[in-house]
py3Dmol code that shows the C-alpha trace and the ligand (Angstrom):
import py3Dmol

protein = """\
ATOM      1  CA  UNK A   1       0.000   0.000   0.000  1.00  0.00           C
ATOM      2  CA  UNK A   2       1.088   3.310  -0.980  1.00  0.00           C
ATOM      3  CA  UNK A   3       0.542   6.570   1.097  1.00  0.00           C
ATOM      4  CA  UNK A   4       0.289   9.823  -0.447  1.00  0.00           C
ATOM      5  CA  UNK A   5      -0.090  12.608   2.225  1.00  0.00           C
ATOM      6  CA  UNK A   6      -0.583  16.371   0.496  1.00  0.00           C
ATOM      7  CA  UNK A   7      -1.219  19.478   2.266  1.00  0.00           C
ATOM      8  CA  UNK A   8      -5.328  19.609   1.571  1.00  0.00           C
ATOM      9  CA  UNK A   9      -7.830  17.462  -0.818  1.00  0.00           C
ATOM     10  CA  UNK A  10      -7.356  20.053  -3.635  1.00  0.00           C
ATOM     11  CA  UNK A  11      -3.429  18.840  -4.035  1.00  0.00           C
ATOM     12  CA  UNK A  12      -4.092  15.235  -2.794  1.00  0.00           C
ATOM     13  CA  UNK A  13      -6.993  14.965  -5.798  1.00  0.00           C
ATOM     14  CA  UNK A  14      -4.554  17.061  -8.476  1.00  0.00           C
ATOM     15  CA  UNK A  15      -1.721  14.442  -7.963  1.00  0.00           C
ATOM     16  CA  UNK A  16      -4.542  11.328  -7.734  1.00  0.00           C
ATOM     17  CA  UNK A  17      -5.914  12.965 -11.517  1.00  0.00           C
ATOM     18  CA  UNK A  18      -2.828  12.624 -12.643  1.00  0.00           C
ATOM     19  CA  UNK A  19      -2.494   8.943 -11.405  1.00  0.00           C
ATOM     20  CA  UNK A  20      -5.612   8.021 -13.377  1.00  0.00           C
ATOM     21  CA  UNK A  21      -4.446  10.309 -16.351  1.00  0.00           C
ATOM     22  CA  UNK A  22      -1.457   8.475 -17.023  1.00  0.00           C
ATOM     23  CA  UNK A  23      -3.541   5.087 -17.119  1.00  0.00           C
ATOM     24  CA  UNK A  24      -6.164   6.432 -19.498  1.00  0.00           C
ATOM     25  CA  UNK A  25      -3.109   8.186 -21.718  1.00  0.00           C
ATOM     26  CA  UNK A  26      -1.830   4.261 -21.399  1.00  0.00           C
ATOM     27  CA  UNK A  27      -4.575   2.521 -22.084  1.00  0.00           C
ATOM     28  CA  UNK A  28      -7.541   4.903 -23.625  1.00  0.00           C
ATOM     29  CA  UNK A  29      -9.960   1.701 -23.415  1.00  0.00           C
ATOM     30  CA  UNK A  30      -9.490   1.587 -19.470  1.00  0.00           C
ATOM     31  CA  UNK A  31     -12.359   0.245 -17.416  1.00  0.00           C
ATOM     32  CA  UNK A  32     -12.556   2.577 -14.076  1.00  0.00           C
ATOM     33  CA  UNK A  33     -14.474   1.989 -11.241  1.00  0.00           C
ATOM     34  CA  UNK A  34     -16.295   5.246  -9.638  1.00  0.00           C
ATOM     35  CA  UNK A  35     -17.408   6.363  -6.684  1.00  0.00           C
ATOM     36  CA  UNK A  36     -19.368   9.054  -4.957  1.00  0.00           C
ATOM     37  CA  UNK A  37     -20.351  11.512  -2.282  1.00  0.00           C
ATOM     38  CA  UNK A  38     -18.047  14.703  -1.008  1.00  0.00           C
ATOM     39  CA  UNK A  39     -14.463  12.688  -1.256  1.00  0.00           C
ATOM     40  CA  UNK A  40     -14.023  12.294  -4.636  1.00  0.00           C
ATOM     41  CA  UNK A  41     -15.509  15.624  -5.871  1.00  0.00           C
ATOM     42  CA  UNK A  42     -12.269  17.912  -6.510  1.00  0.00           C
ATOM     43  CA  UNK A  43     -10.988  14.978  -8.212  1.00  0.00           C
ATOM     44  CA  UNK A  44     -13.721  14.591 -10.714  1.00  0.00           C
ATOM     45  CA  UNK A  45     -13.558  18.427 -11.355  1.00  0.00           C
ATOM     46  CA  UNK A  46      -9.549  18.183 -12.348  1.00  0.00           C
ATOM     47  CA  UNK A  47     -10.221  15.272 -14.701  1.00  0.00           C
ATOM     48  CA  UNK A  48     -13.277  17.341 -16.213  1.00  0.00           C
ATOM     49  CA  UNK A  49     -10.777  20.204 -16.380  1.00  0.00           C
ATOM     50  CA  UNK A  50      -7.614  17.798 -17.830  1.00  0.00           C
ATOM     51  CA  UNK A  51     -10.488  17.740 -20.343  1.00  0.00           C
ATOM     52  CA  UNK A  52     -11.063  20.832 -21.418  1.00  0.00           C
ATOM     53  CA  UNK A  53      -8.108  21.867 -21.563  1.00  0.00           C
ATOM     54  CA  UNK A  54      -5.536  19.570 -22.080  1.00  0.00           C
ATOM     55  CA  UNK A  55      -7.554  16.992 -24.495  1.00  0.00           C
ATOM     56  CA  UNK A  56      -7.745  13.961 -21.697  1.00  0.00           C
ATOM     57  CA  UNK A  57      -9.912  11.813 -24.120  1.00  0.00           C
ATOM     58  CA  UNK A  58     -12.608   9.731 -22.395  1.00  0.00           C
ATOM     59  CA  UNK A  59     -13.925   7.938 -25.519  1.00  0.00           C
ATOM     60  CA  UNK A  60     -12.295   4.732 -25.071  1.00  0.00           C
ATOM     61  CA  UNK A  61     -12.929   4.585 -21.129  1.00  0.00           C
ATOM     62  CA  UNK A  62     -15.562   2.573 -19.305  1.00  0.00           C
ATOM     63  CA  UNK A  63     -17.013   3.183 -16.052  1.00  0.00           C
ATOM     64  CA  UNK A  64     -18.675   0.905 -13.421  1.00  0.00           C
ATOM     65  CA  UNK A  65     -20.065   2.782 -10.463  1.00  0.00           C
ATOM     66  CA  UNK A  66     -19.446   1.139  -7.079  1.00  0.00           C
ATOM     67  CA  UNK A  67     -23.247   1.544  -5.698  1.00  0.00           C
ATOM     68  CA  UNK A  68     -26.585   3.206  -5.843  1.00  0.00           C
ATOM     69  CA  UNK A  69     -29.963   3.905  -3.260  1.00  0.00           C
ATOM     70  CA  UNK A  70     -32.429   1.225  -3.600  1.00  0.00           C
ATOM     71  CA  UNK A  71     -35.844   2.795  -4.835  1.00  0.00           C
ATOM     72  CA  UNK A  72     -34.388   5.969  -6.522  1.00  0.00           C
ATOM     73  CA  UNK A  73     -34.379   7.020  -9.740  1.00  0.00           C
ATOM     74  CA  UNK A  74     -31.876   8.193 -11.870  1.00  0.00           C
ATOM     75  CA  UNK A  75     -33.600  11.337 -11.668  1.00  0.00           C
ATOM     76  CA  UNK A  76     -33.599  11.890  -8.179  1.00  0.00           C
ATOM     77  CA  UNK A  77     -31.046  14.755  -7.332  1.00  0.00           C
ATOM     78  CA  UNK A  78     -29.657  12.331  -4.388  1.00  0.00           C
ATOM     79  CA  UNK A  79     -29.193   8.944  -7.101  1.00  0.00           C
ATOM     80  CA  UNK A  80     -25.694   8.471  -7.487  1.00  0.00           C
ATOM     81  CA  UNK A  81     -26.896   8.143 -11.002  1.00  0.00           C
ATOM     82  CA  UNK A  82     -27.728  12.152 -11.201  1.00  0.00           C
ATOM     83  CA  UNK A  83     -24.464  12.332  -8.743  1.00  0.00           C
ATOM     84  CA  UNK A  84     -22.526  11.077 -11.292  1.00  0.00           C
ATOM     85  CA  UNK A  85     -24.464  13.042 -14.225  1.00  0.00           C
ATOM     86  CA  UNK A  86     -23.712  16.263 -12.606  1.00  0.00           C
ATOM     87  CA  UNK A  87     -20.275  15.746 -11.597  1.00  0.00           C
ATOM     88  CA  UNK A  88     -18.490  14.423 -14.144  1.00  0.00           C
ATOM     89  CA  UNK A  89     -20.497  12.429 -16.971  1.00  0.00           C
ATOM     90  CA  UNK A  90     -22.340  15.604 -18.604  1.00  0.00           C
ATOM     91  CA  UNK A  91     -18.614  17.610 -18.894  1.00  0.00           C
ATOM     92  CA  UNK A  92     -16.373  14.581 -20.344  1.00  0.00           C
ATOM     93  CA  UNK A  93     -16.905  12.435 -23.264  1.00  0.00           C
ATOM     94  CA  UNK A  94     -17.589   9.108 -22.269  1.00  0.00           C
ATOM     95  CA  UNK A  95     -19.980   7.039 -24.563  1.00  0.00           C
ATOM     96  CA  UNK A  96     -23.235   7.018 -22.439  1.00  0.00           C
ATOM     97  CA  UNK A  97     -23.364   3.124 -23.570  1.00  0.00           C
ATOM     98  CA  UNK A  98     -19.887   2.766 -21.926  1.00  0.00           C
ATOM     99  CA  UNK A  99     -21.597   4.437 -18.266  1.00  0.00           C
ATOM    100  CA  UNK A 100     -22.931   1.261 -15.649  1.00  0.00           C
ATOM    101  CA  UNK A 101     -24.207   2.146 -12.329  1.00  0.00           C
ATOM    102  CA  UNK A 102     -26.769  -0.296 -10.612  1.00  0.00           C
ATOM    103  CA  UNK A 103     -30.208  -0.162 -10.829  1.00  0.00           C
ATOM    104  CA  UNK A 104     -31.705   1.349  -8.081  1.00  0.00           C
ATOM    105  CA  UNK A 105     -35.622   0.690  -9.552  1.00  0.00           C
ATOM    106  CA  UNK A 106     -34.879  -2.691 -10.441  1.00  0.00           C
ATOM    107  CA  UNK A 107     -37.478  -5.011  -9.320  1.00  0.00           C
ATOM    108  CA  UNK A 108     -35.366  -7.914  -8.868  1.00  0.00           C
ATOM    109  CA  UNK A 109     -31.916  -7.125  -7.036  1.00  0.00           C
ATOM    110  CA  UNK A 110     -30.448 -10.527  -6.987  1.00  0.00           C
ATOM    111  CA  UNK A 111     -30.433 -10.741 -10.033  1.00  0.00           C
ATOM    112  CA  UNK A 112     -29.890  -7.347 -11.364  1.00  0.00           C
ATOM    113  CA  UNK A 113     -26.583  -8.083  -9.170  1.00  0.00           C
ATOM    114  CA  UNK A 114     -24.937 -10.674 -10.795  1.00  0.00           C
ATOM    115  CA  UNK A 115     -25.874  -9.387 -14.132  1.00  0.00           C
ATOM    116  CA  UNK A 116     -23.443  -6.092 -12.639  1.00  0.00           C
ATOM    117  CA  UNK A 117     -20.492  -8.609 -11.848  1.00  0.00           C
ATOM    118  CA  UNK A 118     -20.772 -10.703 -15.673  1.00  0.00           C
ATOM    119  CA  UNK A 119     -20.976  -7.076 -16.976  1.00  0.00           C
ATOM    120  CA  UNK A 120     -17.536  -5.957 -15.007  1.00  0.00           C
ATOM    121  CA  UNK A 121     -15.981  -8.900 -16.546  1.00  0.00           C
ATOM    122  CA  UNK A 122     -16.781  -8.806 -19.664  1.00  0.00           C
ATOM    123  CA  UNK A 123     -15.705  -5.350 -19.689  1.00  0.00           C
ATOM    124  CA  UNK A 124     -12.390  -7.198 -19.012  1.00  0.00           C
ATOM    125  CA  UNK A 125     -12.110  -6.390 -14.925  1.00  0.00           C
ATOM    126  CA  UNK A 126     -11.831  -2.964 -13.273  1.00  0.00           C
ATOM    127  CA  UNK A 127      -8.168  -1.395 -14.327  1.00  0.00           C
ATOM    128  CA  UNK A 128      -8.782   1.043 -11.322  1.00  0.00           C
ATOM    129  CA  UNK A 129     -10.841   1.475  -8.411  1.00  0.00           C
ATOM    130  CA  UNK A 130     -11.892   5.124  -7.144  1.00  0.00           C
ATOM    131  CA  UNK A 131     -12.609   4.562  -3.298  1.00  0.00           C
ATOM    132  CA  UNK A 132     -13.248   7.054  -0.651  1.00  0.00           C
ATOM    133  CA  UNK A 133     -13.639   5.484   3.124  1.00  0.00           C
ATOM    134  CA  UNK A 134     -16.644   6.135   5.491  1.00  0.00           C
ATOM    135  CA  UNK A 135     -15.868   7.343   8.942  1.00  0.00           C
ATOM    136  CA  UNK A 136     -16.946   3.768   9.845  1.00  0.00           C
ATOM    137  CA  UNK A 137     -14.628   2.135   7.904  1.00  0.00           C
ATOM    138  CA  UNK A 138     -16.708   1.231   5.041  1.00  0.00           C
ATOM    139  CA  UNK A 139     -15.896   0.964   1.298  1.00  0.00           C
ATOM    140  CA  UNK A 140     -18.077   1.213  -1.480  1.00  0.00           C
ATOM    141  CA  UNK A 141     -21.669   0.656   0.961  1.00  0.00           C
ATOM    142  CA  UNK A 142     -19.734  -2.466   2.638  1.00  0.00           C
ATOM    143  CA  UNK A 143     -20.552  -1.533   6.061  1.00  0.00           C
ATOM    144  CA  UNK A 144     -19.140  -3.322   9.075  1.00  0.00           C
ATOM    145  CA  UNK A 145     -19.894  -6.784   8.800  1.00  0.00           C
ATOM    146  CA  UNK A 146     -19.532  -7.514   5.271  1.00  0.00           C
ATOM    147  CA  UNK A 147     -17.815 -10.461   4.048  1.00  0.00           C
ATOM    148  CA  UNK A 148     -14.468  -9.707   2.810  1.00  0.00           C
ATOM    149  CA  UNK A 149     -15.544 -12.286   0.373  1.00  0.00           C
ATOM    150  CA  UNK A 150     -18.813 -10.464  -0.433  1.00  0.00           C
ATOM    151  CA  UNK A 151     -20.044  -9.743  -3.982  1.00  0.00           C
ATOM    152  CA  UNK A 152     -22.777  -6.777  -5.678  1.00  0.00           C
ATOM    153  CA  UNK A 153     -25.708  -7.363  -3.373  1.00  0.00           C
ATOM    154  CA  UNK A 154     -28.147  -5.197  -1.222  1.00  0.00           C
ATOM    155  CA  UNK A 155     -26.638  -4.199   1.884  1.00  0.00           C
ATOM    156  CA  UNK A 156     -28.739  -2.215   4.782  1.00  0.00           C
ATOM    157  CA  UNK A 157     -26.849   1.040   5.720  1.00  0.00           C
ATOM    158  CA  UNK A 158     -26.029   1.992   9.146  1.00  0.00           C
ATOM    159  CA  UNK A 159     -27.356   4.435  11.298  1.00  0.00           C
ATOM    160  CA  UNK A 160     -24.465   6.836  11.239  1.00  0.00           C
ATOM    161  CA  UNK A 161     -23.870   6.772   7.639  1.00  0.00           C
ATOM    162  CA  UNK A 162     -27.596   7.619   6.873  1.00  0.00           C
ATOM    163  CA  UNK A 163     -26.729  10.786   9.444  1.00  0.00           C
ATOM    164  CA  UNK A 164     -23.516  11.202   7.345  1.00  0.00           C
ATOM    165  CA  UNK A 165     -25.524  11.053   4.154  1.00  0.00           C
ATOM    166  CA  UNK A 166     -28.310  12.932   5.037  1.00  0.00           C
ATOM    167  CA  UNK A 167     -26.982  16.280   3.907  1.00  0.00           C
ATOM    168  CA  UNK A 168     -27.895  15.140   0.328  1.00  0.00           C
ATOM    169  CA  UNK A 169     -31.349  14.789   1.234  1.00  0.00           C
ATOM    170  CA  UNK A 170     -34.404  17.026   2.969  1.00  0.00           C
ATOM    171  CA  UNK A 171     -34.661  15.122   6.027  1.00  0.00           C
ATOM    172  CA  UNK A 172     -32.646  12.096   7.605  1.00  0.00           C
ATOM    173  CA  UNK A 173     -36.122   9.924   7.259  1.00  0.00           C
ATOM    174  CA  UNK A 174     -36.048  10.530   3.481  1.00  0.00           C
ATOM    175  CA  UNK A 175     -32.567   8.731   3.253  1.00  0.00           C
ATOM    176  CA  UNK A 176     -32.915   4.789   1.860  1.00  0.00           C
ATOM    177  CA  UNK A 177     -32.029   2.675   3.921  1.00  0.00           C
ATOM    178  CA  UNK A 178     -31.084   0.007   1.489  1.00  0.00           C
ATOM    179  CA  UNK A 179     -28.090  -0.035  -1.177  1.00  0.00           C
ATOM    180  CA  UNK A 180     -26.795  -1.513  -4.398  1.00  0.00           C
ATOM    181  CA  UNK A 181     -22.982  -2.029  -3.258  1.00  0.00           C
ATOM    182  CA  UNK A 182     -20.399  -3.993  -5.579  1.00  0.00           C
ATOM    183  CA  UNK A 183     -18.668  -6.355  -2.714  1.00  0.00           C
ATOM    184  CA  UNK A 184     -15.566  -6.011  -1.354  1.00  0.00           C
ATOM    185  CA  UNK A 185     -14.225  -9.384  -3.053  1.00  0.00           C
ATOM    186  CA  UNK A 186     -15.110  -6.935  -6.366  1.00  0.00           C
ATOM    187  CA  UNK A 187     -13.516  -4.029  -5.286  1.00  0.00           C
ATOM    188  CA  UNK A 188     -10.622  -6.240  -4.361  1.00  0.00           C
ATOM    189  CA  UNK A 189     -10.681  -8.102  -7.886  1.00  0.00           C
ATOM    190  CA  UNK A 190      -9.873  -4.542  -9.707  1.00  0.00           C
ATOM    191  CA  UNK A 191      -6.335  -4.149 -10.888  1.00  0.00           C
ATOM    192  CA  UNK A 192      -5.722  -0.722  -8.577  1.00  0.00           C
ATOM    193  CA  UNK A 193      -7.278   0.591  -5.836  1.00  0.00           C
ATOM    194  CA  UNK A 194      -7.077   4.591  -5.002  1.00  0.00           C
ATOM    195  CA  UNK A 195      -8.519   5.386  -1.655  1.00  0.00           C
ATOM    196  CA  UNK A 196      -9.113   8.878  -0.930  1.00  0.00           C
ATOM    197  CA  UNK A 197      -9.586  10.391   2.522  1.00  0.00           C
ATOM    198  CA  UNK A 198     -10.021  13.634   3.544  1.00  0.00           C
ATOM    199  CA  UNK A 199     -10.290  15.464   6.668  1.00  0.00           C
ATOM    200  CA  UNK A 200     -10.448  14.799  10.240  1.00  0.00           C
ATOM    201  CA  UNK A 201     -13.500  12.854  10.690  1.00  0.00           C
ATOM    202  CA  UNK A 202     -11.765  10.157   8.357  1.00  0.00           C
ATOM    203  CA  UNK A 203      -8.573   9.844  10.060  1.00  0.00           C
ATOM    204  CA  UNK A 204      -9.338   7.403  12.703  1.00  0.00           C
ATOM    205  CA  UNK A 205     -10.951   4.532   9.828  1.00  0.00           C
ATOM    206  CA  UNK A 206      -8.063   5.445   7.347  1.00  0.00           C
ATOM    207  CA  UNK A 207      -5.111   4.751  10.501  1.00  0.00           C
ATOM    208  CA  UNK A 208      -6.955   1.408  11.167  1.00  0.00           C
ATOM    209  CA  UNK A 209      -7.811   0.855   7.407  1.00  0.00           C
ATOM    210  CA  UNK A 210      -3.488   1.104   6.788  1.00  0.00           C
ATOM    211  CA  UNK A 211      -1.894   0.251  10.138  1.00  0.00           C
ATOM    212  CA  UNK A 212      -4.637  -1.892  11.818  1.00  0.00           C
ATOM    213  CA  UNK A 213      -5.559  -5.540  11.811  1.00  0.00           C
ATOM    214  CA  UNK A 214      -7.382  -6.906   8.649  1.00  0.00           C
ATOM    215  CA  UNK A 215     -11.242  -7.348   9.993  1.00  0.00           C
ATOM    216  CA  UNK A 216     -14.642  -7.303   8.579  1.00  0.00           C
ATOM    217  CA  UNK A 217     -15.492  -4.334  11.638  1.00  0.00           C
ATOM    218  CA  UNK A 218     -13.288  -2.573   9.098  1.00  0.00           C
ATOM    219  CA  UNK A 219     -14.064  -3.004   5.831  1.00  0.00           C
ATOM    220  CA  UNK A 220     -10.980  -0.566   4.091  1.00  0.00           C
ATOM    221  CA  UNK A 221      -8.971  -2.836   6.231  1.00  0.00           C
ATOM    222  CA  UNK A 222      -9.378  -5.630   3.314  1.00  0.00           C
ATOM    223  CA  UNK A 223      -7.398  -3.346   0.889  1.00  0.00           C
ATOM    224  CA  UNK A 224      -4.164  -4.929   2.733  1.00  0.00           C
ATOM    225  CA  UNK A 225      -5.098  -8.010   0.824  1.00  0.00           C
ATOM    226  CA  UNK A 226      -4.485  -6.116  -2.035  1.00  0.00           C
ATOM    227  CA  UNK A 227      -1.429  -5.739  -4.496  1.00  0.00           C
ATOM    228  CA  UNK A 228      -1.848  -2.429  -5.625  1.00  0.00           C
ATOM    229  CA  UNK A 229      -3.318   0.173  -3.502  1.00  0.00           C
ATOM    230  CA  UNK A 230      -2.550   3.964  -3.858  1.00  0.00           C
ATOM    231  CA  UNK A 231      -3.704   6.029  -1.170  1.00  0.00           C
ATOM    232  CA  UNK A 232      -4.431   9.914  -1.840  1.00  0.00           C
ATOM    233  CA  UNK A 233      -4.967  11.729   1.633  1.00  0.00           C
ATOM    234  CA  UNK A 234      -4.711  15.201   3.116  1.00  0.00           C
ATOM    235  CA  UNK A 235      -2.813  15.651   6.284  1.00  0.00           C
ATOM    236  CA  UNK A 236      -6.017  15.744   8.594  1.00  0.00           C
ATOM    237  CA  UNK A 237      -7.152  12.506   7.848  1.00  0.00           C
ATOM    238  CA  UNK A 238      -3.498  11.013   8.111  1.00  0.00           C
ATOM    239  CA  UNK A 239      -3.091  12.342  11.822  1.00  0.00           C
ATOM    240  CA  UNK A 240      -4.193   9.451  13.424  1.00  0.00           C
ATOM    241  CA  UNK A 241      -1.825   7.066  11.302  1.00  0.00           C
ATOM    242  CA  UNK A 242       1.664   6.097  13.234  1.00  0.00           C
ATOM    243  CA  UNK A 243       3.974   6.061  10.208  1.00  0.00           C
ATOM    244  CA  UNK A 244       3.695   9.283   8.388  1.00  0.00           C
ATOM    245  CA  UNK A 245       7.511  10.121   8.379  1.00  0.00           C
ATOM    246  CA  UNK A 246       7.840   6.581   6.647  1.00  0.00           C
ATOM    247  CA  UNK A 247       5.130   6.986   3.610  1.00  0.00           C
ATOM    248  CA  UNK A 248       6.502  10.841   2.756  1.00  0.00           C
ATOM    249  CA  UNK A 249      10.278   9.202   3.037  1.00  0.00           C
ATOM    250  CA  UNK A 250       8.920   6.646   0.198  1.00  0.00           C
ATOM    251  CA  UNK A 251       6.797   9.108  -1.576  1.00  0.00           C
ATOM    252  CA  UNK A 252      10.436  11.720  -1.658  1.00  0.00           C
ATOM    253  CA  UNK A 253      12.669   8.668  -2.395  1.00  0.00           C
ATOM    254  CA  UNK A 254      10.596   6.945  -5.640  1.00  0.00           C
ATOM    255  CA  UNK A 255      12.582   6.049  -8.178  1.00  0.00           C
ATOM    256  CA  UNK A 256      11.909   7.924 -11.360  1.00  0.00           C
ATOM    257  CA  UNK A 257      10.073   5.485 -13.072  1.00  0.00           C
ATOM    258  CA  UNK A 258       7.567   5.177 -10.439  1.00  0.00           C
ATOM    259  CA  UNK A 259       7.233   8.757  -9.762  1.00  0.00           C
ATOM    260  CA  UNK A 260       3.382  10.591 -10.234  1.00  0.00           C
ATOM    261  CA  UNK A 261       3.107  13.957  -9.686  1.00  0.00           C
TER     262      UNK A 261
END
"""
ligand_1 = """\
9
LIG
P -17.958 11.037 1.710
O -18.334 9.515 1.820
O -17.046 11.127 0.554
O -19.246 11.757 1.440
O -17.308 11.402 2.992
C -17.302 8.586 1.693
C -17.902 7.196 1.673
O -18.953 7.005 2.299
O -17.325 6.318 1.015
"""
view = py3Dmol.view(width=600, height=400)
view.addModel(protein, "pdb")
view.setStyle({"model": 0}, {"cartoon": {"style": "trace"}})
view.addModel(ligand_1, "xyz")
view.setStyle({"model": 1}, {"stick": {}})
view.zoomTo()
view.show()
């Protein structure tokens, strides 16, 4: 796992776009996987501006998002689906054909599931991940509890993330409580992970999701398990982690051919 500690999200999210820049300039037909809520916003708004103005070609590049409200539709101003619409998908050009998200009006979930997962492999696998980390721990809508094994299936949120989410909607009684979440065992199947973290309130999860035992109470602890993990963070939400002077000696010390900016 690789730690990445910038001064605020703004930097943290530059050097991540840059990170997923170089894959798509690599590989133009990459497969990403997306995610949502306040984390990954700056970083959406660099790509949209690598763009604009500097050509960053989307055209090739298919996206799975990680999860989506059960019972709302694409039109609802809380669906990850207008999330995603608003963010990113109506100021790049990715083919709308070449867009998945789940269903969150589909009237049979099971199976609307594993029709997600055959799609993500046909696609050829996730090249890279987009994570951010809930202040529980979660990933994607695995809450505490999930099997690390666990695939796309409904999940029941917690309490405290349906307080943490409620800002996106009128009152904290109009937030689902039920989710579309790919499982961790996808997540964990995608070539590269990039966790991002921001801010105080994440610091505690993020020290235990690096530096703590591998548990299902934690679900970001299950990135351990994985090969190729990149996190982007801000100081704040590295404060609670114990090896800080470590990760910025790696980060200083890359050699060249490694080296992201
Ligand atoms: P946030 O949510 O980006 O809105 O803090 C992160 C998450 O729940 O994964």
């Amino acid at each position: 796992m690789e730690i990445v500690i910038k001064d605020n999200a703004d930097t943290a999210s530059r050097t991540a776009a840059n990170y997923i820049a170089q894959l798509i300039r690599r590989k133009p037909n990459a497969v990403l996987g997306l995610a949502t809520g306040r984390t990954p916003l700056p970083l959406y708004r660099e790509l949209i501006r690598m763009h604009q103005e500097e050509g960053l070609d989307f055209s090739g590049v298919t996206t799975f998002n990680l999860d989506e409200y059960v019972g709302l539709s694409p039109e609802h101003p809380a669906s990850y689906n207008y999330f995603m619409r608003t963010n990113l998908f109506d100021y790049v050009n990715i083919p709308e054909e070449q867009v998945h998200l789940p269903d969150g009006l589909t009237s049979d979930i099971p199976a609307h599931c594993s029709e997600y997962e055959k799609k993500i492999e046909k696609a050829g696998g996730i090249d890279l991940q987009i994570l951010g980390i809930g202040s529980d721990g979660h990933i994607g809508f695995n809450e505490p509890m999930s099997s690390l094994a666990s695939r796309t299936r409904i999940k029941t949120l917690t309490r405290d993330t349906i307080k943490d989410n409620a800002c996106f909607f009128s009152s904290v009684e109009e937030v689902p409580r039920h989710v579309i979440t790919m499982g961790i065992g996808t997540i964990l199947d995608s070539r590269t992970c990039l966790l991002l973290a921001f801010g105080e309130n994440k610091a505690e999860a993020l020290a235990g999701a690096v530096e703590g035992p591998l548990m299902a109470a934690l679900p970001a602890s299950s990135l351990q398990l994985h090969p190729v993990v990149k996190v982007f963070c801000d100081e704040s939400a590295a404060c609670q982690c114990r090896q800080t002077d470590y990760y910025r000696w790696v980060y200083d010390n890359k050699p060249q051919w490694q080296q992201f900016e």
